[in-house]
C-alpha positions as CSV (number, residue, x, y, z in Angstrom):
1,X,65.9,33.8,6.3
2,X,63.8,30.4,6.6
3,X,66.5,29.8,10.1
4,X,64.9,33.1,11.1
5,X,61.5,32.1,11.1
6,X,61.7,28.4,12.2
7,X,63.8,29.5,15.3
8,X,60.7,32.3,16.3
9,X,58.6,29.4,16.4
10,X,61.1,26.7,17.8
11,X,59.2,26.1,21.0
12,X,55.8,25.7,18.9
13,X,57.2,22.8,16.4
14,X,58.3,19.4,16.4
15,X,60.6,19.6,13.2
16,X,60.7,21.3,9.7
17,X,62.1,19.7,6.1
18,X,62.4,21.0,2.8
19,X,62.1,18.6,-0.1
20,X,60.8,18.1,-3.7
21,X,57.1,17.5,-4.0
22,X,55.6,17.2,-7.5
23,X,58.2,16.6,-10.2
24,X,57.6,16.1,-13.7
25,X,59.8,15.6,-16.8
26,X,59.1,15.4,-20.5
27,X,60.9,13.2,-23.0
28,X,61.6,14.8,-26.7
29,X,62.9,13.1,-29.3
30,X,65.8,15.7,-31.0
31,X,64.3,17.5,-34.0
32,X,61.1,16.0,-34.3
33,X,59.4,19.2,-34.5
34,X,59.5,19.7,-38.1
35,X,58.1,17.8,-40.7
36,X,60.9,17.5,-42.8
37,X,63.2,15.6,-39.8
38,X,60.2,13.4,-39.5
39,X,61.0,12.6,-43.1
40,X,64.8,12.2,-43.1
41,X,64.0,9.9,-39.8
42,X,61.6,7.9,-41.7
43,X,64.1,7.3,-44.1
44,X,66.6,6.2,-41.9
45,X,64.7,3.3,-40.3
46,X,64.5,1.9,-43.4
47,X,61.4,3.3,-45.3
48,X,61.1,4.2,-48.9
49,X,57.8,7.2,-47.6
50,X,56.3,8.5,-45.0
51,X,52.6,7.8,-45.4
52,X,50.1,7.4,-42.7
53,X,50.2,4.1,-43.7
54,X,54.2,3.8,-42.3
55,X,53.0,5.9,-39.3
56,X,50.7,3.4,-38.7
57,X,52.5,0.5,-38.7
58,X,55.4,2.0,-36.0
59,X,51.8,2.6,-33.9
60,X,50.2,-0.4,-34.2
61,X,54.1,-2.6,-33.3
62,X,54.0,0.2,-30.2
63,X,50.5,-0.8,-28.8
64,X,51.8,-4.4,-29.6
65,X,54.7,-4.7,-27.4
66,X,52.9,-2.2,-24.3
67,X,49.9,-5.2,-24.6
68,X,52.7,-8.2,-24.2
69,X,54.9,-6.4,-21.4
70,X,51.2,-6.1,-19.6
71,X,50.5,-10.0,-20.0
72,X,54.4,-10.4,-18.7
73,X,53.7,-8.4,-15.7
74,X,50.1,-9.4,-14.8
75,X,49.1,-5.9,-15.4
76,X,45.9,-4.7,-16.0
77,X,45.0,-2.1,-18.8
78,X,42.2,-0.2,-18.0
79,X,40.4,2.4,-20.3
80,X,39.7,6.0,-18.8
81,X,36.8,6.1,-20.3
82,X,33.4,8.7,-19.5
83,X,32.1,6.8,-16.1
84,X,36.1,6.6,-14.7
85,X,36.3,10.9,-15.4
86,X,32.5,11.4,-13.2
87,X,33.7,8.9,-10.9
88,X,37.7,10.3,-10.2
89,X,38.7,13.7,-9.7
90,X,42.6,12.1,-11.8
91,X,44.0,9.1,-12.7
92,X,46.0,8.7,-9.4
93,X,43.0,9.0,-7.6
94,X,41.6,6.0,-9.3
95,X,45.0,4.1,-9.3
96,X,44.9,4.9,-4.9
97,X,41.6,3.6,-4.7
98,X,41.7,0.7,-6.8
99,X,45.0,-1.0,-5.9
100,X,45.6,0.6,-2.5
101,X,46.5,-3.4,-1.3
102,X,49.2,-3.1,-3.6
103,X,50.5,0.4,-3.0
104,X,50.9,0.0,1.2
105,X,53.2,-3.2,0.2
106,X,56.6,-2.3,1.1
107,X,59.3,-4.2,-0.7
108,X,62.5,-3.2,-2.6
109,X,61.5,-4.6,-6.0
110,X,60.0,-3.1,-9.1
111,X,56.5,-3.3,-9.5
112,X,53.9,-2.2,-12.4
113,X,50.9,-1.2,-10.6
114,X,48.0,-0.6,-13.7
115,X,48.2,0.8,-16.8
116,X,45.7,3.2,-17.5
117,X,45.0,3.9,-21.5
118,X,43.1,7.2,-22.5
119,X,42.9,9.4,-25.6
120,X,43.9,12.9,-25.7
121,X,44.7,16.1,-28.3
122,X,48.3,16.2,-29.3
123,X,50.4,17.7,-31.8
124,X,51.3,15.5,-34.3
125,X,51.8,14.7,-37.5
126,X,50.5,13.4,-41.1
127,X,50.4,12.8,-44.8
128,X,48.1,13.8,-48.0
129,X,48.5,13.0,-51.5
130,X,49.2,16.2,-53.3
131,X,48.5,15.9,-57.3
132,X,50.0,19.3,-59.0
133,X,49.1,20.9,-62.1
134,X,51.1,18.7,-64.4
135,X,49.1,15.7,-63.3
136,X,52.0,14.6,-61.0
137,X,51.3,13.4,-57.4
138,X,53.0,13.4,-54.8
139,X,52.7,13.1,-50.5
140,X,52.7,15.9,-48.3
141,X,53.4,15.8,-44.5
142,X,51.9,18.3,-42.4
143,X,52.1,19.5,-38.6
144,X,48.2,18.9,-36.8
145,X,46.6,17.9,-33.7
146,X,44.8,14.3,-33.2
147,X,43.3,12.5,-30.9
148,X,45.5,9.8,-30.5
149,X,46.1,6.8,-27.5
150,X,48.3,7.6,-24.3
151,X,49.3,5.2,-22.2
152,X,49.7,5.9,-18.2
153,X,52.0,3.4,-16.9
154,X,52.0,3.4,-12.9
155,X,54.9,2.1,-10.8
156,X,56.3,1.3,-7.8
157,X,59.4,1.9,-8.0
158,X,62.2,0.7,-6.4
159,X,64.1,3.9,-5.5
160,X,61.6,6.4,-6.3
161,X,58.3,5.3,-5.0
162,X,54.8,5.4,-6.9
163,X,55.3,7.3,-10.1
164,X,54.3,7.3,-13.4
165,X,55.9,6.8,-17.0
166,X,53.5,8.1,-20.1
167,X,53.5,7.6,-23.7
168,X,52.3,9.0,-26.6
169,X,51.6,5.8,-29.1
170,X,51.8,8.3,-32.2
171,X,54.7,10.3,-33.5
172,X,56.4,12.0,-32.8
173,X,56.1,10.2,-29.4
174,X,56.0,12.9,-26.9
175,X,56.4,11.2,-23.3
176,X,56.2,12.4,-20.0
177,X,57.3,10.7,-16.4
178,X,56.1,11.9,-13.0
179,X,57.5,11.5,-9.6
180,X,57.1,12.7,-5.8
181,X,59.8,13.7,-4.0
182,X,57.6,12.6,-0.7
183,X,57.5,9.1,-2.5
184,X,61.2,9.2,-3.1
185,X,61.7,9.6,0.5
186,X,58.8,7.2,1.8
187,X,60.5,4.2,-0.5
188,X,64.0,5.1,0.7
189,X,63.1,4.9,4.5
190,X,61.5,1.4,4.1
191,X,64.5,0.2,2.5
192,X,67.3,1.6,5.5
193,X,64.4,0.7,7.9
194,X,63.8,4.3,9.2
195,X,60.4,4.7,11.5
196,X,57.9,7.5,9.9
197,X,54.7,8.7,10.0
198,X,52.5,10.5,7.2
199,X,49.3,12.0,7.1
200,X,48.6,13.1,3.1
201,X,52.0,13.0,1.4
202,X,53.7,15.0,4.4
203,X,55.7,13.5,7.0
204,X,54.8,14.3,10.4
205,X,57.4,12.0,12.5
206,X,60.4,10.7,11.0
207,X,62.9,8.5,13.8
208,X,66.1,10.2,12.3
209,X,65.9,13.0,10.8
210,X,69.7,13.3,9.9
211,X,69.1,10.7,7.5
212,X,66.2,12.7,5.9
213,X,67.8,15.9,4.9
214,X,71.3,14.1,4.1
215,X,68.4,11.8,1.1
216,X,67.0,15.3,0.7
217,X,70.7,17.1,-0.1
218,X,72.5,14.3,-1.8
219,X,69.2,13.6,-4.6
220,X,70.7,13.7,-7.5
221,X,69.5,14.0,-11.4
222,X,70.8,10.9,-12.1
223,X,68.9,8.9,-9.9
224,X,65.3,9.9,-11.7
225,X,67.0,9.9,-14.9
226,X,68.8,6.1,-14.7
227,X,65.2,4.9,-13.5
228,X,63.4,6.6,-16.4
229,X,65.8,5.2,-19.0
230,X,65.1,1.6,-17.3
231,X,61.5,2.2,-17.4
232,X,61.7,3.6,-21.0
233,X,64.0,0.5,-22.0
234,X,61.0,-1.7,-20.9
235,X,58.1,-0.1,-22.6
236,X,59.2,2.0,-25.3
237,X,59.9,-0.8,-27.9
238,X,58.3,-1.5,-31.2
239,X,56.7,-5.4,-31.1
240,X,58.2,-7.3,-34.5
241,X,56.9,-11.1,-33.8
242,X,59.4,-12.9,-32.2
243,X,60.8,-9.7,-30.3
244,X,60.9,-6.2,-29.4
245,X,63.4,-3.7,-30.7
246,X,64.0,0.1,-30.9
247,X,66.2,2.4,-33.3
248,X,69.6,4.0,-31.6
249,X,67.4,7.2,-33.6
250,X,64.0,7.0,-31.0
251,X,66.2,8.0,-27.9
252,X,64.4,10.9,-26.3
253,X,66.1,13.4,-24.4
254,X,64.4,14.7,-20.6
255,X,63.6,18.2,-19.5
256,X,61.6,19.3,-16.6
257,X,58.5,20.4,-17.5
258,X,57.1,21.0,-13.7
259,X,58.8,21.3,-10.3
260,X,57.6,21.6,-7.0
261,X,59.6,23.0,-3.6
262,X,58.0,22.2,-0.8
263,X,58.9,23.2,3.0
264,X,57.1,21.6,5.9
265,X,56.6,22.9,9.6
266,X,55.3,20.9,11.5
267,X,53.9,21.3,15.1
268,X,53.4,20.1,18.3
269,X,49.7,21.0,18.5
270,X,47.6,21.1,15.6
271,X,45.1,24.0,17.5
272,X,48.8,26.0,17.4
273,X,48.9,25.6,13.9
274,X,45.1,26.2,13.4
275,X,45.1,30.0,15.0
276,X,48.7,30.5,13.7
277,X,47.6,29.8,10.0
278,X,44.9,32.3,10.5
279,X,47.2,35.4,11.4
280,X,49.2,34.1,7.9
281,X,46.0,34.5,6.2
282,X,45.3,38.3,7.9
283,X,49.0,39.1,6.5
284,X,48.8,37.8,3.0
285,X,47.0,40.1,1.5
286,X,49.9,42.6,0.4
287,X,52.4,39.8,-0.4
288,X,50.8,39.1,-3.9
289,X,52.1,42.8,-4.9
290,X,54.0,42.4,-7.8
291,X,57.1,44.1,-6.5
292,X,56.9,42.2,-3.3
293,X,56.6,38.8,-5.8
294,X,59.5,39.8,-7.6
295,X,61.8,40.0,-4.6
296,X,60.7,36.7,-3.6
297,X,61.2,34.8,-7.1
298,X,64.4,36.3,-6.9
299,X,64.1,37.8,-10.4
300,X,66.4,40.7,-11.5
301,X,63.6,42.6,-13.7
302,X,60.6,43.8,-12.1
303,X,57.3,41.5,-13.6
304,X,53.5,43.2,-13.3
305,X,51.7,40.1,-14.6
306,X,50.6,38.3,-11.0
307,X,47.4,37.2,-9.3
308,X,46.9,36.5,-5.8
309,X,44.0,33.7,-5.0
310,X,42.2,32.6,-1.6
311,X,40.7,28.8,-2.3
312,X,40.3,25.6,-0.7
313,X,42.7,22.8,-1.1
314,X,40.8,19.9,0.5
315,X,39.0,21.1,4.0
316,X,41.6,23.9,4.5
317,X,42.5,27.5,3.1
318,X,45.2,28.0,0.9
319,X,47.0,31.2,-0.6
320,X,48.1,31.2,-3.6
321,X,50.6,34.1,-5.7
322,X,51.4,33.8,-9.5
323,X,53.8,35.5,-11.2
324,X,53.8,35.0,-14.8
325,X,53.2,31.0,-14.9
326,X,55.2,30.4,-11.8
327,X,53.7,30.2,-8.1
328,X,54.1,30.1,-4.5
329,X,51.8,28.8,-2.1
330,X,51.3,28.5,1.8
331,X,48.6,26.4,3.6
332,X,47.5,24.4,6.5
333,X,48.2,21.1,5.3
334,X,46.8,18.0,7.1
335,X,45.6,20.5,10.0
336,X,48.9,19.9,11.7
337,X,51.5,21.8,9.6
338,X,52.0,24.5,7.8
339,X,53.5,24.3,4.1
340,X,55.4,26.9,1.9
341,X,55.8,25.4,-1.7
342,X,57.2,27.3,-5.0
343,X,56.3,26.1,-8.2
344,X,58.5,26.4,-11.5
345,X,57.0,26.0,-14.9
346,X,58.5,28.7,-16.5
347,X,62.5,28.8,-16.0
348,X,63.3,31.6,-18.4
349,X,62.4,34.2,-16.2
350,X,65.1,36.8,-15.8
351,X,67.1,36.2,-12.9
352,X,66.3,32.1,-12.4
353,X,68.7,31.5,-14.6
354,X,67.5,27.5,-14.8
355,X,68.1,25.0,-17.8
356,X,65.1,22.9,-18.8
357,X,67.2,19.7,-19.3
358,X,66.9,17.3,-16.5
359,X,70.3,17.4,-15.5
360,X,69.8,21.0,-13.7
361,X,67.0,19.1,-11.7
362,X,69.1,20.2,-8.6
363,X,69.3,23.5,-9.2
364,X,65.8,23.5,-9.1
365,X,65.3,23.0,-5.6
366,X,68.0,25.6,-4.7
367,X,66.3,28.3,-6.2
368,X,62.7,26.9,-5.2
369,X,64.0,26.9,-1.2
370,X,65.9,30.2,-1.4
371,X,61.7,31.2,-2.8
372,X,60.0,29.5,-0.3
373,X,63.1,31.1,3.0
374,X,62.2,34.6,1.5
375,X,58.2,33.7,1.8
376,X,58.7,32.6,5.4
377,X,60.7,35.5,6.2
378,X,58.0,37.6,5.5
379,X,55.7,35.7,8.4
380,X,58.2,35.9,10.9
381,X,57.0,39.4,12.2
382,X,53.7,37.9,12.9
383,X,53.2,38.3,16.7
384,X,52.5,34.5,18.2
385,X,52.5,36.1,22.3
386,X,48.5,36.3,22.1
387,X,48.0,33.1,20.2
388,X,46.3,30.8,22.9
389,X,44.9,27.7,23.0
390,X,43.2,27.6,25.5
391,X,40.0,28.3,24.2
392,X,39.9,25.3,22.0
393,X,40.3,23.0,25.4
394,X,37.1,24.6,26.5
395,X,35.3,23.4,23.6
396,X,36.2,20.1,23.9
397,X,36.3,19.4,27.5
398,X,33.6,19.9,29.9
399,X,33.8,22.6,32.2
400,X,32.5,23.2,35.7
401,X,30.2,26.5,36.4
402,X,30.5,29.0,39.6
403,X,27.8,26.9,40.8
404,X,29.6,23.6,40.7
405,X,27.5,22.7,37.4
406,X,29.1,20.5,35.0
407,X,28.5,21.4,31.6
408,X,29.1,18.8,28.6
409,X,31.3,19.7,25.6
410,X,29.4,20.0,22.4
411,X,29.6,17.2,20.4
412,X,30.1,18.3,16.7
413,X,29.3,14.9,15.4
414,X,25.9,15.3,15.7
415,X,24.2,16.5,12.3
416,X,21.8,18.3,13.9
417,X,24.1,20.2,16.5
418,X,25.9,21.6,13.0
419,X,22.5,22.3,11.4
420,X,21.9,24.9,14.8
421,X,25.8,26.2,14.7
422,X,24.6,26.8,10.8
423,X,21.6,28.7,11.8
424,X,23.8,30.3,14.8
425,X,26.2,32.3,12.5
426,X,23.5,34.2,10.9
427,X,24.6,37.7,9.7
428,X,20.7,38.8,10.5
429,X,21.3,36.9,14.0
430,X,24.7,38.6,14.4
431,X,22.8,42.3,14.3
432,X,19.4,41.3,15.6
433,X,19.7,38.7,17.9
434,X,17.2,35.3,18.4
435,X,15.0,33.4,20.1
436,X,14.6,30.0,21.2
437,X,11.3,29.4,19.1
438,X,12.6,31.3,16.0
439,X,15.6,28.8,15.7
440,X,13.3,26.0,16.2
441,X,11.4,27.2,13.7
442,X,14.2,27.3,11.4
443,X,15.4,23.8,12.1
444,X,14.6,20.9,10.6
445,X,12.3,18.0,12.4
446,X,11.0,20.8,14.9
447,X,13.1,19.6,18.1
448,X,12.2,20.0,21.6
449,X,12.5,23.1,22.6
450,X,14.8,22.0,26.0
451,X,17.0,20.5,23.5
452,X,17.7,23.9,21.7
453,X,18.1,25.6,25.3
454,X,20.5,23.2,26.6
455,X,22.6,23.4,23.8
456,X,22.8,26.7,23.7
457,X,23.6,26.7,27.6
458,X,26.7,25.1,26.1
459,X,27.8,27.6,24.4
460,X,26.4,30.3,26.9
461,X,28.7,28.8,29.4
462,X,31.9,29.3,27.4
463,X,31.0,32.8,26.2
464,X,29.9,32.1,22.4
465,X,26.9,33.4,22.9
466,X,25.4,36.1,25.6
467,X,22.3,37.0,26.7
468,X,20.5,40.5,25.8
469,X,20.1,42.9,29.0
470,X,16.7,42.7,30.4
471,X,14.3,45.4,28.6
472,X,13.0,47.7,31.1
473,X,8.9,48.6,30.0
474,X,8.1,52.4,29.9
475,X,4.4,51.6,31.4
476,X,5.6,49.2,33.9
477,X,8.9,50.4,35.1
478,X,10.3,47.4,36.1
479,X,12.7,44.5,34.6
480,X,10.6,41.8,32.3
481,X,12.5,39.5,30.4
482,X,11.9,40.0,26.6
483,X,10.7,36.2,24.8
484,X,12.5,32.9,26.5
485,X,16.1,34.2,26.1
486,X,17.3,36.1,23.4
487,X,21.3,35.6,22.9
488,X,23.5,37.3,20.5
489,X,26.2,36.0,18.6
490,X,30.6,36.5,19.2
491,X,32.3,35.3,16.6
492,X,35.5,35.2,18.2
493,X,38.9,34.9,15.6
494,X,41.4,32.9,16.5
């Protein structure tokens, strides 16, 4: 299915690649959900109860050793704190912006970028002192949910790229560890000295591209897992003085909490892409069905619960289909390629037939490609024969009259060449028409009439705009021209 559609628009792109975008995995610790195993572990390490006091204490030895690793490594541990939220749309934002020096290094070393500490709501758990009828007391645990410290550890990894290891510093220690599959690939091509280029997180030239989809096929579980377990090694310890230890009992086990499938097409002109991208949007509309969504998951019982959504993901549009609390999604990414990307939350949908534990991670991205083929495949009817580009060179370039006249491309930069476009696409302009003087009017700092006329020549000359038919008076009978010119709108759709 995706061969189908790639090979329709072979003459159109420069390559295509599938990969794993956002990946995220959570670390449990086995039975810690009740409070009685919190109990029996407390015992175990060594503790006669399980006060708040005791909870405290593994806590505060926690924060310890993360504050001593950070001295060890130079690292900074910065507090996402009101001003930081206004400031930063996430915490990667903030970590780009800050230490972009140190992320565009490219070495084949470990490195801890920042650590960023915060306080959020988690489940948790803790103790009261009980005192029954008989006069005898006694300590209760009980399931809650606190505001307690997390800690965002962000590194730069030596196989895997920038990613990011976080822990909870309160029981029952909940952590989670985020990676990029882009970043995975990025970080191996500056280690076997392959030549890229990447706008966003896509890749829109890579030198060998056999070496791409065999990192691609051959990404294993164990890879992201023997890299978490280093990482989790080096932070998740429990300060006692002189050193740092942690309990055979505190292992947590992984399961994948998020992934993300993305395939990339990427093509030769970006003003291809731009009109092609705008037929997908026409033809979306009757994908988001719910039968049509089932047969694209893949599942083998027929769901009802979906929503189909239109919104912007940065300057461009993007579609996006949910079924249940899994999606797929297809935009114009970076203006220059177009991006199919399914993404699993919930595995126990009839049909996947995924396992949450880590080790399935590659299954994953079979079932998320085999989603994203069956998307495409629905595109690849789209007729491409009257997609043209040529109207785009005539907005750019000058052009040359009947007369011989040489007429100047408009230049969008100017602020108040969009303010008139602005005014331009009018709906009450669209139906009525203008004038010259009414658009001055309109228009901020009252500019020289000449200057509104020969922009509008502009688009006059490349048929944007047209004039009205010359009125002919009932009392006169002959041809007057009605006002200074009086154009009328085209919004052309490409």
């Amino acid at each position: 299915m995706l061969k189908s559609a790639i090979e329709k628009l072979s003459s159109h792109i420069n390559f295509s690649y599938s990969s794993f975008d956002r990946v995220v995995f959570r670390g449990y610790m086995n039975n810690l959900f009740v409070e009685g195993s919190v109990i029996n572990l407390m015992r175990n390490l060594g503790f006669k109860n399980h006060s708040n006091g005791v909870i405290k204490l593994l806590t505060d030895q926690l924060n310890s050793h993360i504050k001593k690793v950070s001295i060890k490594e130079a690292t900074t541990i910065h507090w996402w704190g009101k001003e930081e939220k206004q400031n930063y749309h996430s915490k990667i934002d903030f970590v780009k912006s800050q230490y972009k020096t140190a992320l565009e290094n490219k070495g084949n070393s470990n490195n801890v970028i920042c650590i960023i500490k915060s306080v959020e709501n988690t489940r948790t758990f803790a103790n009261k002192n009980i005192t029954t009828k008989a006069g005898k007391s006694f300590t209760k645990m009980y399931s809650c949910n606190k505001f307690v410290s997390h800690y965002y550890i962000y590194i730069q990894d030596k196989e895997l790229g920038l990613c990011y290891l976080k822990i909870a510093s309160y029981l029952p220690y909940v952590c989670e560890f985020y990676m990029n599959g882009h970043n995975y690939l990025k970080q191996q091509f500056d280690t076997v000295g392959v030549d890229y280029k990447m706008k966003d997180n896509s890749f829109i030239q890579v030198s060998d591209l056999d070496i791409l989809k065999d990192l691609v096929d051959n990404f294993q579980p164990s890879i992201a897992l023997n890299r978490i377990d280093y990482w989790m090694d080096l932070f998740f310890r429990f300060d006692k003085g002189s050193r740092s230890t942690r309990s055979k009992l505190l292992k947590h086990n992984w399961f994948s909490y998020q992934t993300e499938v993305a395939t990339n097409i990427i093509f030769k002109s970006a003003k291809f892409a731009n009109s092609f991208f705008q037929r997908v949007l026409e033809k979306n509309h009757t994908i988001g069905l719910p039968d049509r969504l089932t047969q694209i998951f893949g599942l083998s019982k027929h769901k009802h619960n979906s929503k189909s959504t239109q919104n912007k993901y940065s300057a461009q549009a993007c579609i996006k289909h949910w079924l249940e609390n899994n999606s797929i999604k297809c935009y114009n990414k970076s203006g220059c390629l177009l991006r199919v990307e399914t993404t699993i939350n919930n595995p126990g949908l009839p049909g996947l037939k995924l396992k949450k534990p880590a080790c399935n991670l590659q299954a994953y991205y079979w079932y998320g490609l085999k989603c994203n083929s069956r998307y495409l495949y629905t595109l690849a009817d789209i007729d491409i024969t009257s997609i043209s580009t040529d109207m785009y060179e005539e907005f750019q370039l000058p052009i040359v009259t009947k007369k011989g006249v040489k007429i100047a491309a408009p230049d969008l930069r100017k602020k108040e060449l969009l303010e008139l476009y602005g005014i331009l696409m009018s709906d009450l302009n669209l139906a009525l028409g203008f004038k010259n003087k009414h658009l001055r009017q309109k228009m901020k700092g009252n500019p020289k009439t000449a200057k509104i006329a020969y922009e509008l020549r502009k688009l006059r000359e490349r048929g944007a705009i047209k004039s009205l038919i010359t009125l002919i008076t009932t009392n006169l009978r002959k041809k007057v021209t009605f006002g200074y010119i009086t154009p009328y709108l085209i919004i052309q759709k490409s």
